[in-house]
C-alpha positions as CSV (number, residue, x, y, z in Angstrom):
1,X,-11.0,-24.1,-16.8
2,X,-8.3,-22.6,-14.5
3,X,-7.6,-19.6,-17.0
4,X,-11.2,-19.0,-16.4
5,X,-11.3,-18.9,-13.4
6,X,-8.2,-16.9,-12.5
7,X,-9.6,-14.4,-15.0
8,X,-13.1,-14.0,-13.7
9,X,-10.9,-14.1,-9.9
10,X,-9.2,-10.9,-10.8
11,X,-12.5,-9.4,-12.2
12,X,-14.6,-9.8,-8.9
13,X,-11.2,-9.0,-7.1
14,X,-11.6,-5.2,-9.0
15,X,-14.9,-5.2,-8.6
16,X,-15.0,-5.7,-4.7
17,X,-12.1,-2.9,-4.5
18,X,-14.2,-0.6,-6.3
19,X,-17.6,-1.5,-4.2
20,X,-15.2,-0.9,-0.5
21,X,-13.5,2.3,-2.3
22,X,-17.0,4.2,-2.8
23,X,-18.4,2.9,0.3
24,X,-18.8,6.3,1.9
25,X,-17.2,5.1,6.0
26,X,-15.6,7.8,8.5
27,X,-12.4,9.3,7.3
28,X,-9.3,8.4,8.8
29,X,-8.0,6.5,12.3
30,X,-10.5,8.5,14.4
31,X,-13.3,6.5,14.1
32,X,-11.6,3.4,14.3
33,X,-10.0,4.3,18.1
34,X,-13.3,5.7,19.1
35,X,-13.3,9.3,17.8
36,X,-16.2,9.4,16.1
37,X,-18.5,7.6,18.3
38,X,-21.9,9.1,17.6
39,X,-21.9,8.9,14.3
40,X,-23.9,5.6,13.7
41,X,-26.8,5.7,11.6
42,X,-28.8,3.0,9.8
43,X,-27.7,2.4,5.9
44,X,-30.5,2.8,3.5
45,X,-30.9,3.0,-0.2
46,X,-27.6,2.8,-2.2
47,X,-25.4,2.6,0.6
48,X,-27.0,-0.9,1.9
49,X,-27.2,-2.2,-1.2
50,X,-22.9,-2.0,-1.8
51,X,-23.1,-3.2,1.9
52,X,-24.5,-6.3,0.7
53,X,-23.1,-6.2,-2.6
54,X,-19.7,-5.8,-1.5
55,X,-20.4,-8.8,1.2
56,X,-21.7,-10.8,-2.2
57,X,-18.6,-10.1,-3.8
58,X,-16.2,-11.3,-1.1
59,X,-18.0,-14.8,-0.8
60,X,-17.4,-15.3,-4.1
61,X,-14.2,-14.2,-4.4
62,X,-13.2,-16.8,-1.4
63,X,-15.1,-19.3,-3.5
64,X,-13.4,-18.6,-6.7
65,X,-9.8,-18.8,-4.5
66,X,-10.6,-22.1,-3.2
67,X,-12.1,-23.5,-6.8
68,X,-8.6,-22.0,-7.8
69,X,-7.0,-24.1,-5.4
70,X,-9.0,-27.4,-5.7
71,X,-8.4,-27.2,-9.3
72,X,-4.6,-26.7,-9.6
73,X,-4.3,-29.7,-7.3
């Protein structure tokens, strides 16, 4: 059971890196010190949905961590 789920871990774990890596954000430090501040627009189609896949991803990489952890205890 824990080779499963260390296997299917490492799976989600590529998959969520992928889903953040095409995410399409501002490039670079600027917008995160307030460069680009008027760029804000409202994520539709294919963009919201790796928003929300991406947040689906990281729930259930936490919950395969701590099944991980429960189980090899």
């Amino acid at each position: 059971m824990l080779k499963f789920i260390n296997i299917s871990e490492i799976i989600v774990a590529i998959a969520l890196t992928i889903s953040i890596l095409i995410q399409n954000r501002g490039a670079g430090l600027s917008s995160t010190f307030g460069g680009d501040f008027g760029g804000y627009y409202s994520k539709r189609g294919f963009e919201k949905f790796l928003v929300i896949f991406s947040s689906v991803l990281a729930i259930i990489f936490v919950a395969l961590a701590v099944a991980s952890l429960i189980i090899s205890n």
